[in-house]
N, C-alpha and C positions, 0 to 999 in steps of 0.2 A: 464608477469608471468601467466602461466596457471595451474589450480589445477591439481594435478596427476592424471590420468585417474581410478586411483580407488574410486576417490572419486563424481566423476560424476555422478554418479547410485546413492548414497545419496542426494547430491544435489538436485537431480530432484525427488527424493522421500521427500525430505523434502518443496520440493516447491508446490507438490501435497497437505500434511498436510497444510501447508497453504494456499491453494485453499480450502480445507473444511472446516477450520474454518472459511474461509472468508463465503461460504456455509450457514452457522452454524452462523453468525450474519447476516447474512442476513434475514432471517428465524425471528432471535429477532427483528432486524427492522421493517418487515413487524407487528409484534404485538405491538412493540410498537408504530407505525403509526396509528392501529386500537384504542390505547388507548389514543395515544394523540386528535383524531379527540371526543374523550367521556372526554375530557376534560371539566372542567366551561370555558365558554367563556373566560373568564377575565385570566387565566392560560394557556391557547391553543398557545401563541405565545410564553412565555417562554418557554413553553414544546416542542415544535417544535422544536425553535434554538438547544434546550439540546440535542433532539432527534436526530438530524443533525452527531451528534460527532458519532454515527453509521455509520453510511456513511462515514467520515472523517477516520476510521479505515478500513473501508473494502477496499477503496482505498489504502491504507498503505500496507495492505497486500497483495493486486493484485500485488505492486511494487516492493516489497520484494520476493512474488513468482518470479516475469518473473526475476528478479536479480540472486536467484539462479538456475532455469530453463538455461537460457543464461550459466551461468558458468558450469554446468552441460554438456551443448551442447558444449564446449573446450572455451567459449569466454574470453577473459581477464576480469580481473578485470573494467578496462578504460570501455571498452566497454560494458560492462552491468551496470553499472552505468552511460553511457551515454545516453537509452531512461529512465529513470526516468523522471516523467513527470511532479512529486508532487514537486516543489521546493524546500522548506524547507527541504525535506528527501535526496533531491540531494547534496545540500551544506555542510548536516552531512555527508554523505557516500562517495563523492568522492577523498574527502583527503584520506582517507582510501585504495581505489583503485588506489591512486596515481597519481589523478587529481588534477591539480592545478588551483584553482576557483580564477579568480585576479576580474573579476563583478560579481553582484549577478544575477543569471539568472533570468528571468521573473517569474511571479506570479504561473506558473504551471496551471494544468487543474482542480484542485480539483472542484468536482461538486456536491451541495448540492442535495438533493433532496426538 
């Protein structure tokens, strides 16, 4: 099943929006790096991990870009949820695309900073 060809031009427009906001926390990342390293010792590791879940979103969003990007460019559903790399976001989405997941794929690439 491929979306209507009018709707392609959105799609990739809206996968663009989501490339800026990914932009757009990245930007928060990078300050929140600089406040976590002026953390008290004894808080700098909590702070870290927490700070992490920035990263953990900007990937979310990069996935969610190329997804509607790919559909945008005529690909089916199947196959734009096939390079999903983030595991977890692939096991929610590809029932949806009409993938049937019988194992759970590997760990995915998520990469902390």
């Amino acid at each position: 099943m491929h979306a209507p060809p009018e709707h392609a031009e959105l799609l990739v427009a809206v996968a663009d929006e989501l490339t800026r906001v990914r932009e757009g926390i990245d930007h928060v990342e990078a300050l929140v790096s600089r406040l976590v390293r002026r953390a008290p010792a004894e808080d700098r590791a909590e702070a870290l991990t927490e700070a992490q879940a920035l990263d953990a979103l900007t990937q979310r969003l990069e996935a969610l870009s190329g997804v509607l990007r790919m559909l945008g460019d005529g690909a089916t559903p199947a196959e734009s949820v096939s390079r999903i790399s983030l595991a977890d976001m692939a096991v929610r989405l590809r029932p949806a695309a009409g993938v049937k997941v019988s194992a759970p794929p590997d760990s995915g690439d998520l990469t902390l900073f």
